[in-house]
N, C-alpha and C positions, 0 to 999 in steps of 0.2 A: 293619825291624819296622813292620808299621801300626799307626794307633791310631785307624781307623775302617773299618766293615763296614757296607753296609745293608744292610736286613733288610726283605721286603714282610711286609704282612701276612698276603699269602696265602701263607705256606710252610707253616703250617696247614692249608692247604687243599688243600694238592697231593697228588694220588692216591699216591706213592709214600709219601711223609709219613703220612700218617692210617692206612694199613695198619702204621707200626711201630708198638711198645710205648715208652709214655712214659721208659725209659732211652735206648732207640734216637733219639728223636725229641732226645736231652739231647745227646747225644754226638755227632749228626750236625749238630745246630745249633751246635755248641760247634766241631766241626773247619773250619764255615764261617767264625768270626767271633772263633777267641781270637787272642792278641795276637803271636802267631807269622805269621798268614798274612800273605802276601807277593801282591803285584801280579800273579805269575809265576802263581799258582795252587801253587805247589813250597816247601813249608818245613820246616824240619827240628823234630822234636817226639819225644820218646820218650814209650814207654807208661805208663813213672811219672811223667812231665810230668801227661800226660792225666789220669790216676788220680787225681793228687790235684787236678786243678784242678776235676774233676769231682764228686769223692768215687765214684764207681763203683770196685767193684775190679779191679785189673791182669787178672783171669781174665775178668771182665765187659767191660772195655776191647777185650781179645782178640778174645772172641769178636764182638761187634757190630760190629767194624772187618773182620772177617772175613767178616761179612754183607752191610758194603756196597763192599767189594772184590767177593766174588761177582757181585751187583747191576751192578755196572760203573758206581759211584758214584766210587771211590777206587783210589789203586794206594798200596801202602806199601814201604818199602825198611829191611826191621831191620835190615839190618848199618848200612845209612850214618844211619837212622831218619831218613829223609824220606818225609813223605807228599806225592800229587799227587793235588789235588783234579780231575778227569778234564774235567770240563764248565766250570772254572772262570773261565775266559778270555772263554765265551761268554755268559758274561753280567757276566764285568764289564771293559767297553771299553780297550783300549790304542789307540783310531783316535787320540789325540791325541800329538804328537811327541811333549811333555812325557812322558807317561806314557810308550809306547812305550820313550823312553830306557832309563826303571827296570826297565822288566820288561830291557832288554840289561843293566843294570848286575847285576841279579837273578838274570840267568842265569849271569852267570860263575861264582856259588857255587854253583849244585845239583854235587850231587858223584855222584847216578847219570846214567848218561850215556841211559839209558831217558828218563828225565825231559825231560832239554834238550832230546832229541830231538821228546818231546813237545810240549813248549813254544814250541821252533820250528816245526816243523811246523804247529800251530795256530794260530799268528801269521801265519805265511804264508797259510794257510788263509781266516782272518778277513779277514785284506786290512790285518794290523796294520803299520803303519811301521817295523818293528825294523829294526837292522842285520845282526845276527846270526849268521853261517853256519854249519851244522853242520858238526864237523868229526868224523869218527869217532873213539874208543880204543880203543887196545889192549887196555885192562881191560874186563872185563865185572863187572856188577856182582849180586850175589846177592839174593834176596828180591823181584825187581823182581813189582809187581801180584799179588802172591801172600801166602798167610795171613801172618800175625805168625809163625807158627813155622816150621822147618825143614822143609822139605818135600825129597821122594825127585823128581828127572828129570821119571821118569811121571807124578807125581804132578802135578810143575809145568806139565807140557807139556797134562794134562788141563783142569790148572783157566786155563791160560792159552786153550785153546779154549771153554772154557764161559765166559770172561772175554771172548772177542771174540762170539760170541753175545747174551751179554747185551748189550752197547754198541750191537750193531745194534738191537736189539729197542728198549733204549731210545733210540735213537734214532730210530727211527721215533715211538715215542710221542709223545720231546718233552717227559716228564714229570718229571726230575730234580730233586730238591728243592730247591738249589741256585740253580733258574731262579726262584725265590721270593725271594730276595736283590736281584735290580735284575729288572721287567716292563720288557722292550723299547720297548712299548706306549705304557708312563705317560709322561703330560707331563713329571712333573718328573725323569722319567730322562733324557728327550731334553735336558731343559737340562741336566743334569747333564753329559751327552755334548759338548753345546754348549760351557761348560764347562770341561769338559777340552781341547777340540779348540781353544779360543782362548788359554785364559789359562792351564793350569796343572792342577796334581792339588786335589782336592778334596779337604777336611780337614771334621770333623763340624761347625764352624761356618758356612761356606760352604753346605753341604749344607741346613741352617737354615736359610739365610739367602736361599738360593734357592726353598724349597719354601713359604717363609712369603709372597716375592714373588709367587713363581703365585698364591698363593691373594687375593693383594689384590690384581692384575693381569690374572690369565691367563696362558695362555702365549706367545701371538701378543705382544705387547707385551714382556714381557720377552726373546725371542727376537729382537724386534728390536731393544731395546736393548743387549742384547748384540753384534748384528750391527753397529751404531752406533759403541758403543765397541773393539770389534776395528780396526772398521776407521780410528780414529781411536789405535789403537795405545795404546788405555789399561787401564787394569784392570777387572772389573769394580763398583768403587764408582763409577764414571763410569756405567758404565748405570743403577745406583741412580740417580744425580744425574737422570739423563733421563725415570726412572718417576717422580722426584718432580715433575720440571717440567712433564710431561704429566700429572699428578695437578691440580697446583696451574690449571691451564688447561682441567679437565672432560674430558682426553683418554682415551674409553674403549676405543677399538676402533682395528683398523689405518685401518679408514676415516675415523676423527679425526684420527691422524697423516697420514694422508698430507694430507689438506684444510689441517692447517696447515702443513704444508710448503711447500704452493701458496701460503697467506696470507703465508708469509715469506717466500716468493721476489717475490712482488709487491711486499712493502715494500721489500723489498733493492732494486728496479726504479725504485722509485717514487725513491729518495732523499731527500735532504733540501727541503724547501720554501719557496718562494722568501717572504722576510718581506714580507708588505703594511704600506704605509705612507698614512696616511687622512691628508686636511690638514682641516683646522679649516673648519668649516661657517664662513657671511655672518656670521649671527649672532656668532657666536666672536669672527671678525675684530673686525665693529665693534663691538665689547662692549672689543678691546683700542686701539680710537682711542680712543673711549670716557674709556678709563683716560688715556689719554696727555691727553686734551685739561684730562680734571679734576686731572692734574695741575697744568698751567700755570695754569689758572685758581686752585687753592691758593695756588699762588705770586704772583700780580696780589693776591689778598687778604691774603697776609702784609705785602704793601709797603705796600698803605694802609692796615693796623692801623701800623703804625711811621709813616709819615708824621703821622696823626692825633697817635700817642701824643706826637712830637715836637712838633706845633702846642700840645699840651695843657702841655708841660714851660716852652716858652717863655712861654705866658699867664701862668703860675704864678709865675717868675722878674719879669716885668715888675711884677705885681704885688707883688711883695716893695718891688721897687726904688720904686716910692710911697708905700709905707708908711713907708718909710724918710726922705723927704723932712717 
């Protein structure tokens, strides 16, 4: 089950989109992003699901699901109640192993074999890494891209040619509402792709966390940062660490990284430097004979304060010794 869809802002603006009626536009944005879809583009969902997560009623559900199956938006399967969002793959990327794997783990549960078949095929198509192989059954399964109700053979075999019609048309256009959920185009879908292809599936804090980066970055620098840390086998909070240390160093463009790379490889060149060692200026010197000579001389003056003071002790005594007399 996921528990993150993105969403352009342009899916408002997309030609097919702006011709529905505001329940159309509820329902067809809801089958892109409630908490059923899967990687695959294929999950399983019944009418009363829909009904009430929407509040539309089950006759309203019918009908507008049946609109954009026509359309060659959607295919739906009531007996096994899986829907397959038709275009869904093409815009949101399995080119990363990681991902790739879940859409193989994904596919082992679709239970129409229409569907896998889709699914593979479009993987192959895309250029996606699955492993995958289709392998045919025996059963065939009923309802496959055809209304919510019961339909007669003819009836199936008409609307499944007016179903391949329409895909071509829309595919020529190129205009399916769907392509409004991730722009090819956008910077932060390419890291987002980035991404996925180095480190892993993206979760709606990631997705944050990258789009808030471009915008105090760009995208060149975070794309290289990312390149950085792939290729240093780390995650990406290590490419953070590298936006912040080319932040903290004024590193604005790739033409700053790359100059200081050159600066660092020159330090690295340079190594360590040899310590200089200054000897003591003339002056210096004889400033410390200097010392040494006023030593001695302290000392020539301490002996004759004590010689004197002795000459002075003896006067004193002599004189006693006459008083005495």
């Amino acid at each position: 089950m996921s528990v993150f869809r993105q969403i352009q802002t342009t899916y408002w603006e997309d030609v097919y989109v702006e011709d529905l009626e505001s329940e159309e536009k509820l329902l067809f944005l809801y089958l892109l992003t409630n908490t059923h879809t899967r990687q695959c583009g294929v999950y399983e969902i019944s009418i009363r699901a829909i009904s009430i997560d929407t509040g539309l009623s089950k006759e309203d559900v019918k009908t507008i699901m049946d609109q954009l199956i026509e359309s060659g938006k959607i295919q739906y399967n009531n007996a096994n109640k899986e829907i397959y969002i038709v275009n869904w793959l093409k815009y949101n990327s399995a080119k990363s192993p990681k991902v790739a794997s879940l859409v193989d783990k994904e596919i082992k549960d679709i239970k129409t074999p229409e569907f896998e078949s889709e699914v593979i095929t479009r993987c192959q198509e895309l250029g996606y890494p699955i492993k995958t192989k289709y392998e045919p059954k025996d059963n065939v399964s009923i309802g496959y891209g055809y209304s919510t109700d019961s339909l007669s053979i003819q009836e199936r075999n008409n609307n499944n040619n007016k179903n391949n019609n329409n895909n071509h048309n829309n595919n020529q256009n190129n205009n399916a509402g769907e392509q409004a959920t991730t722009a090819n185009d956008s910077p932060v879908q390419k890291l987002i792709e980035n991404y996925q292809n180095n480190f892993g599936v993206v979760n709606p804090t990631i997705f944050q966390t990258i789009e808030a980066d471009y915008s105090d970055f760009g995208y060149e620098l975070v794309e290289e940062a990312m390149k950085r840390a792939a290729v240093d086998n780390k995650g990406y909070r290590y490419a953070q660490g590298i936006l912040k240390n080319w932040e903290k160093k004024n590193i604005k463009t790739l033409e700053d990284v790359k100059a200081e790379d050159v600066a660092f490889a020159n330090r690295q060149k340079g190594g360590r430097k040899p310590v200089q060692r200054e000897t003591l200026p003339d002056w210096a010197q004889e400033t410390g004979e200097e010392t040494k000579n006023t030593g001695t001389s302290n000392q020539e003056s301490m002996e004759k304060v004590n010689e004197e003071l002795q000459k002075l002790l003896n006067r004193n005594h002599t004189r006693s010794v006459d008083v005495g007399k």
